[in-house]
N, C-alpha and C positions, 0 to 999 in steps of 0.2 A: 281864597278858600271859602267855601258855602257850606256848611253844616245843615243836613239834609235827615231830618226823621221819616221813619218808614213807622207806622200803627198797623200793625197785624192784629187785627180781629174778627168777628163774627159778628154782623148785623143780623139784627132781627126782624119781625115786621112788623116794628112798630118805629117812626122817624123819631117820634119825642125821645126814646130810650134809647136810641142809637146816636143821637145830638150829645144824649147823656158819653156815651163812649169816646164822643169826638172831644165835648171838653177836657176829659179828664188823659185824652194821649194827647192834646196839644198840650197843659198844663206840665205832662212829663218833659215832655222831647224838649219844650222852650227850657224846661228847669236845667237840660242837658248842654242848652247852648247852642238849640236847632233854633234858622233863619227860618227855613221851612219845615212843614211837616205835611205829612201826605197817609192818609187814608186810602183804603181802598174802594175798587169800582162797586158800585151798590153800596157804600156807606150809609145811605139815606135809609135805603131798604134792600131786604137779600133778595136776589131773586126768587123763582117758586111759589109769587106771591101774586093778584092782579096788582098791574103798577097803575094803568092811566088812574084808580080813584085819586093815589096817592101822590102821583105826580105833581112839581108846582113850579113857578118861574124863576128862572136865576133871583127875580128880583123881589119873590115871595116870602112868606114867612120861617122857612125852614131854612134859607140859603142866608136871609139877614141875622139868624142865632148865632150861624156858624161862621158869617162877618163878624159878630159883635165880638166870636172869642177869637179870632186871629189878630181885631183890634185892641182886646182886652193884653194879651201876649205880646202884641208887636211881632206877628209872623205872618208868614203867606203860608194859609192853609188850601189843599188841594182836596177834594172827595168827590166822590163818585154819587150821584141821585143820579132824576129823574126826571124830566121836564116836558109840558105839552107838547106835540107835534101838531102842527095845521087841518092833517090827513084820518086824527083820529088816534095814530097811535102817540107813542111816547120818544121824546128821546134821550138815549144814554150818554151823559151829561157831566163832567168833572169841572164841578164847579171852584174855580179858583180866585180867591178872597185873601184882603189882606196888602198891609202894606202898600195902602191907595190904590187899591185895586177890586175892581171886581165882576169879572168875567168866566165865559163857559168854552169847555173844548166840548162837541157834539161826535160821539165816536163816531167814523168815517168806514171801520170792515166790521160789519155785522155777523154774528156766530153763528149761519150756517151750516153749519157741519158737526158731525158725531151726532148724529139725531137729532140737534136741536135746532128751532130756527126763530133766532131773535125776532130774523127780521117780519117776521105776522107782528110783531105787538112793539117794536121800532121801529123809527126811519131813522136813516143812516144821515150822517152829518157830509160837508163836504168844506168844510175850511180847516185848513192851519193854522194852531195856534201856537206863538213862545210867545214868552213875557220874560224880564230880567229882574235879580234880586241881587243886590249889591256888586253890581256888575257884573255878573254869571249871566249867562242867557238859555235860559229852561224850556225845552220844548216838551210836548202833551202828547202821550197818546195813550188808547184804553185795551187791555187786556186781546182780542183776537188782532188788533192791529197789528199784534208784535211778530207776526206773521207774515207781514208784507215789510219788507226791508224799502222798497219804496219809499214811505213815508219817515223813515228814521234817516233815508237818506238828503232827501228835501229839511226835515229839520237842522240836519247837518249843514245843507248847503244856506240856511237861514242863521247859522255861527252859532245852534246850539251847542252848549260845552255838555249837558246833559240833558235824557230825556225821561221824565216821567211817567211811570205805565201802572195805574194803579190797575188791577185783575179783580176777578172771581173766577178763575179756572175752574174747568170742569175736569172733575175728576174720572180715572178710567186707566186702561193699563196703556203702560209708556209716559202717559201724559206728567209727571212729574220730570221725568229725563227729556222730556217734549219742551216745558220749561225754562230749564237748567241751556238747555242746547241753545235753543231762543233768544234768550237774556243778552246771552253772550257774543252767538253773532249778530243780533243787531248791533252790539256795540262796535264790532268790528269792522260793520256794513258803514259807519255811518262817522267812527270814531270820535266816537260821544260816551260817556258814562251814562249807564241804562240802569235806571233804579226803579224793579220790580214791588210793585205791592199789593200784595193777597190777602186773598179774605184766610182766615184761619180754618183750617178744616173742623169744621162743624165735630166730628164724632171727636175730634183730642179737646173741642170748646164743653163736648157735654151737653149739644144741640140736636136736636131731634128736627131734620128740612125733609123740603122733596126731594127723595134721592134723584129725581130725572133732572133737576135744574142744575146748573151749574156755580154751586154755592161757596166754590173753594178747596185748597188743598194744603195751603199755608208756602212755605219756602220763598218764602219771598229773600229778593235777589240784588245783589249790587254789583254790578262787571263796570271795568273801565274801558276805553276804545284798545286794547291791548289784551280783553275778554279774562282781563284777571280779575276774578272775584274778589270783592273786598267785604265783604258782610252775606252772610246766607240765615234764614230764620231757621225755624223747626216749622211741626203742622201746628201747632197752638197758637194763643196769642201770646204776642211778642212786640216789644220796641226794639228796630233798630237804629242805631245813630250812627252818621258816616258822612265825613270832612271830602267834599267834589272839590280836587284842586283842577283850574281850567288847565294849567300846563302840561297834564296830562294828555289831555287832548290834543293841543298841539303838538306835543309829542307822538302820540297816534296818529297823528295823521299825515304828518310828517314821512315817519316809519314806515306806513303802510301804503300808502298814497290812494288808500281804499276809494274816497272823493276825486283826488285828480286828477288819476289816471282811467277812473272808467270810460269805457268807449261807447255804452247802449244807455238809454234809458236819461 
């Protein structure tokens, strides 16, 4: 069993004041008895913002604060920043620390779509990544990934028991039930526990953003490979705490033979 914090909040555009937010939900969740804790995508900074000034290296100054508190706690903390790209732009980055560790997932599906297009001011990543904590094995992916069932299924086929998706959803009609829908069948795709985590919708935080960017909607989300929710947030900010047992998994997958009976792909 792996005790798994979710931090639902609202970044701002400032990193220092948002480092500020990350201490004080890893300081909660460990208080709870979370191995990990996970922030959401754009933790560093919210969209809406220029990113490349702010942007820095996994191994720069804003990524070793947010080392020193998953050292400070003894956890493996997950968040979402921002990172140079070679090309000029930036890229969308969840940087994952802690627990002897210290590495980046480079998101892989770029957003695209509903008017916005990351990818002018991103380059898109192209590696998988899990890493394991207490013998669970976690695999990574960022908010429009959760779209391509693809990649939750190759995390699968790499024995993750769960996979982490830290979001900034953009808001718009449908897109919460868009979500909700999501969550759950990648879990099903891939028979992994899928532990969604959003930014907190701006107008229940009391935040004034760019309404064009995609800043968040909150509802952040916990399905098992069996797509039964086990934790759901509100739109505000929120901790949630929730026990990943792996034998679920194998039970899902078992059940459903989602991995090893498909035939394409």
């Amino acid at each position: 069993m792996l005790r798994i914090g979710l931090c639902q909040l609202t970044s701002s555009d400032d990193p220092a004041e948002n480092l500020g937010l990350i201490r004080d939900g890893v300081a909660r969740a460990a208080a709870e008895g979370a191995r990990v804790v996970v922030f959401p995508e754009a933790a560093m900074v919210r969209f809406g913002v220029p990113l490349k000034p702010l942007a820095e290296p996994v191994d720069g100054p804003w990524a070793k604060s947010v080392a020193a508190i998953a050292d400070e706690h003894e956890v493996l903390v997950v968040a979402g920043m921002f990172t140079p790209s070679d090309d000029g732009r930036v890229r969308n980055t969840l940087l994952i620390t802690g627990l002897g560790r210290h590495l980046g997932y480079d998101k892989i599906h770029l957003y695209d779509a509903f008017g916005f297009r990351e990818s002018d001011t991103v380059a898109a990543g192209t590696e998988v990544v899990t890493t394991s904590v207490d013998d669970v094995t976690l695999g990574f992916a960022t908010c429009y990934d959760i779209r391509f069932p693809e990649l939750f299924r190759r995390l699968g086929d790499q024995d993750a028991t769960a996979v982490v998706v830290p979001t900034s959803w953009g808001a718009g009609e449908g897109k919460r039930e868009q979500w909700e829908v999501l969550v759950r069948a990648r879990a099903l795709d891939s028979g992994c526990w899928v532990l969604g985590c959003g930014q907190a919708d701006p107008a229940a935080a009391g935040v004034e953003v760019n309404p064009k960017a995609p800043t968040g909607i909150g509802y952040s989300t916990v399905a098992d490979g069996f797509g039964h929710v086990h934790a759901a947030a509100g739109p505000g900010p929120e901790l949630l705490v929730v026990d990943v047992d792996p034998e679920v998994t194998r039970k899902a997958r078992a059940a459903t033979g989602a991995l090893a009976n498909r035939r394409l792909g």
